[in-house]
C-alpha positions in Angstrom: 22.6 -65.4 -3.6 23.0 -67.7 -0.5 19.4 -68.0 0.2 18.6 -71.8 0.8 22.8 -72.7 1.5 23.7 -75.0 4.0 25.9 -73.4 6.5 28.8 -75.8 5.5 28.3 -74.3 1.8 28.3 -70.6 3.4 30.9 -71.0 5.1 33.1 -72.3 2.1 32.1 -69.6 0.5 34.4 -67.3 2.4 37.5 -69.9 1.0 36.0 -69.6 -2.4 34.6 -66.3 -3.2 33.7 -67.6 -6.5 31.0 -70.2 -5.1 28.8 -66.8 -4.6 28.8 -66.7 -8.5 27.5 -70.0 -9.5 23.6 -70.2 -8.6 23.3 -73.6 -10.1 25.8 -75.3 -8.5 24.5 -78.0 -6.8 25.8 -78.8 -3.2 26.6 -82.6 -3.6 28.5 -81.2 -7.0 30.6 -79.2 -4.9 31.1 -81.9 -2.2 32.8 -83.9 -4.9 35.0 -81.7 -6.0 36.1 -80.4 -2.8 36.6 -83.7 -1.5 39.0 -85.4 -4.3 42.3 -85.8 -3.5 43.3 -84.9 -7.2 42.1 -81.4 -6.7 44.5 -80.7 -3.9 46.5 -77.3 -4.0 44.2 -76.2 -7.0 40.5 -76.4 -5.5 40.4 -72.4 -5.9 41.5 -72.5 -9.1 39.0 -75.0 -10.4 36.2 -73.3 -8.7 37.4 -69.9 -10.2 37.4 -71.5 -13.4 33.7 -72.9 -12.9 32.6 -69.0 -11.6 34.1 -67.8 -15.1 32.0 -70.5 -17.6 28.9 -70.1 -15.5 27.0 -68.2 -17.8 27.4 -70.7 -20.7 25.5 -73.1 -22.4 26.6 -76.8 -21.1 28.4 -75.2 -18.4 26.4 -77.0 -15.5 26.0 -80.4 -17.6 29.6 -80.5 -17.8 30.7 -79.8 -14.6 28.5 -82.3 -12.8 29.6 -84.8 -15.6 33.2 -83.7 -14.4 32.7 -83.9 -11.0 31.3 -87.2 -10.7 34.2 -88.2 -12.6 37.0 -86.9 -10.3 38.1 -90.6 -9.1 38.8 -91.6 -12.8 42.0 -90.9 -14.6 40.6 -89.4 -17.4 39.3 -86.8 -15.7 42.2 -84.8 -16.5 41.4 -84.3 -19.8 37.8 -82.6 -18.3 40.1 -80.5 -16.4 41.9 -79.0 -18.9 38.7 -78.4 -20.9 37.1 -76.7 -18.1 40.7 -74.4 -18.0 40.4 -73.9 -21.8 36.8 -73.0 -21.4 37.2 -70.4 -18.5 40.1 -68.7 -20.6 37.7 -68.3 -23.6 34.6 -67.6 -21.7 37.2 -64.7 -20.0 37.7 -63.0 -23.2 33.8 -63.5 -24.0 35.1 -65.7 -26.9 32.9 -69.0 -25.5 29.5 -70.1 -26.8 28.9 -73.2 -25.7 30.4 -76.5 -24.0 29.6 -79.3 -24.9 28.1 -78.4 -28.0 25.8 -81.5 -30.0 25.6 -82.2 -33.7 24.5 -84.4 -36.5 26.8 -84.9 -39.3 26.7 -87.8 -42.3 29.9 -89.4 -42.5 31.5 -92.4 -44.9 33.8 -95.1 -43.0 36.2 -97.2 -45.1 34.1 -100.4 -46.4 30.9 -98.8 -44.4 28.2 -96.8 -46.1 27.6 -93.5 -45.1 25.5 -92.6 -42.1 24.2 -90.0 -39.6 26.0 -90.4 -36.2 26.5 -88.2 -33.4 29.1 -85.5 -32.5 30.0 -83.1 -29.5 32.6 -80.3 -29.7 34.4 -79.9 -26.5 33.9 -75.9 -27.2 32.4 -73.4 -29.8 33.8 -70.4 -29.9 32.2 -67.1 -32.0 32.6 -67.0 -34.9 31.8 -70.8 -35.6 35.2 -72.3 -34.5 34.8 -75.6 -32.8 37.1 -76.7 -30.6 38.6 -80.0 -29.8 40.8 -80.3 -26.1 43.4 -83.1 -25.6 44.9 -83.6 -22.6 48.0 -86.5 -22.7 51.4 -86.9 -20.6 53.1 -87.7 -24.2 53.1 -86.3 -27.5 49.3 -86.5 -29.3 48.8 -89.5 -31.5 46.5 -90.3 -34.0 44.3 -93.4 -32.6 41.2 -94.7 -34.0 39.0 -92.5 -31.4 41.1 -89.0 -33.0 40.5 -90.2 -36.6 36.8 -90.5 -35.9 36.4 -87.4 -34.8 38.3 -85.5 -37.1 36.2 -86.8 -39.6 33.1 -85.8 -37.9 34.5 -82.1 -37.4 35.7 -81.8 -41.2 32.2 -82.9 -42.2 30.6 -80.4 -39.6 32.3 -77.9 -41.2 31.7 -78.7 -44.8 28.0 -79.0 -44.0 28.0 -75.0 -43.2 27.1 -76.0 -38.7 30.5 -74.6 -38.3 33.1 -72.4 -39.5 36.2 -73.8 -39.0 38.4 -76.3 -36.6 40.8 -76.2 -33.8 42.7 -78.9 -32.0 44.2 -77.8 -28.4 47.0 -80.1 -26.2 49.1 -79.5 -23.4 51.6 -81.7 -25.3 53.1 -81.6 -28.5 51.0 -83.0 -31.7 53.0 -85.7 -33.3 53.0 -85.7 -37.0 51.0 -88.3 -37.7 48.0 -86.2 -36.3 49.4 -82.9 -38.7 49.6 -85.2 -41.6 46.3 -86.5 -41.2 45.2 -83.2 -40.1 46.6 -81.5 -43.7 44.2 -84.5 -45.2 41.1 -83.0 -44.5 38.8 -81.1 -46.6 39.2 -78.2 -44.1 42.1 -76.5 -42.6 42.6 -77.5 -39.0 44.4 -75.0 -36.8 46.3 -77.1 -34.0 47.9 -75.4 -31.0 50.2 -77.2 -28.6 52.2 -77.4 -25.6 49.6 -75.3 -23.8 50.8 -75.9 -20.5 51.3 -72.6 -18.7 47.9 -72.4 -17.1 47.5 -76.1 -16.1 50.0 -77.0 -13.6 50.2 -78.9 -11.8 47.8 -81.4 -13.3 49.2 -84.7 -13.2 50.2 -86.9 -15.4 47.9 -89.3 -17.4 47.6 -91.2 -20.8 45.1 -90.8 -23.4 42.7 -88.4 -21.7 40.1 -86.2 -23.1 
C-alpha cells in the first residue's frame, strides 16, 4: 500500500519491489540506507532481507537501530543479523529479533544480580540465537563471556530452550572450550559466509 508515499519513495519502489512489502518502513529509514556508501551493490539485497523479517517482532526496532548506524563499523555485524534473520524468518523458523530478558547471574568476586539480556534471534522452539560477525577467527573477550553466561542462565531458568552461537568466521577454541563449560550445550555454527558477500571486512562486530 503506497497511499501517503512520496513520489521519490514510489518511484524506488519500482528498483525495489520489496519496499511494497514493508508498511512500517519509515521514509527517512530508507533514505539512510539507500544513501550509505557501504550498502553499494547490495541495497536490493538488504531491502529484500528487511521485506522477508517484516512480520516479526523487533523487526522495525532493529532496522531503524540499523540504519542509523550505517556510518559505523560495527554495523556489519547488524547486517549479518538482519541476513541470518531473513533466512530464518524464510523458513518461518523466526520469532522474534531482538528479543529482552531478565536473568540472575553471579560474577567472580561479585554477588549475584538481575541484569539485562537481548538475544540477537529466537527461533521456535525456544532456541536463542547469538550472531557474530568478525574478519578473524571468534575470540572469547570479556563482552562474549558475559553473554554466555547470561544465555546459559536464560536457559537454565526454563525462558529458553537451548543456545546457538552463529559467525561468518571460524570459532577459535578458546570460545568451544568455554562454550563446553556451560551448564547447557551450546550449538556453534561457523564459517557462514555464503549468503553475506561481499560485506566487508571489520573487527569485533556484532
Amino acid at each position: 500500500n503506497l497511499l501517503g508515499r512520496s513520489a521519490r519513495f514510489i518511484e524506488d519502489t519500482k528498483r525495489f519491489s520489496a519496499l511494497r512489502r514493508i508498511a512500517w518502513l519509515e521514509e527517512r529509514t530508507w533514505e539512510l540506507i539507500k544513501a550509505s556508501p557501504r550498502l553499494e551493490g547490495r541495497l536490493e539485497k538488504v531491502a529484500n532481507w528487511i521485506s522477508d523479517i517484516r512480520h516479526v517482532p523487533g523487526a522495525k526496532v532493529f532496522t531503524e537501530c540499523m540504519a542509523a548506524r550505517l556510518h559505523l563499523v560495527d554495523v556489519e555485524g547488524y547486517l549479518f543479523q538482519l541476513q541470518r534473520a531473513a533466512e530464518y524468518a524464510r523458513k518461518d523458523e523466526l520469532v522474534a529479533i531482538g528479543k529482552r530478558f531478565h536473568t540472575d547471574v553471579a560474577l567472580p568476586g561479585r554477588p549475584i544480580r538481575r541484569i539485562t539480556g537481548e538475544a540477537d534471534l529466537e527461533l521456535r522452539g525456544g532456541v536463542l540465537v547469538e550472531t557474530k560477525f568478525r574478519s578473524t577467527p571468534l575470540t572469547l573477550d570479556e563482552g562474549l563471556h558475559l553473554q554466555l553466561l547470561k544465555y546459559d542462565r536464560a536457559v537454565a531458568e526454563g525462558q529458553f530452550k537451548s543456545i546457538r552461537l552463529e559467525c561468518n568466521n571460524a570459532v577459535s577454541m578458546a570460545v568451544r572450550e568455554r562454550c563446553s563449560m556451560l551448564s547447557n550445550a551450546v550449538d556453534i555454527a561457523d564459517n557462514l559466509v555464503e549468503n553475506v558477500e561481499p560485506l566487508r571486512a571489520s573487527h569485533g562486530v556484532g
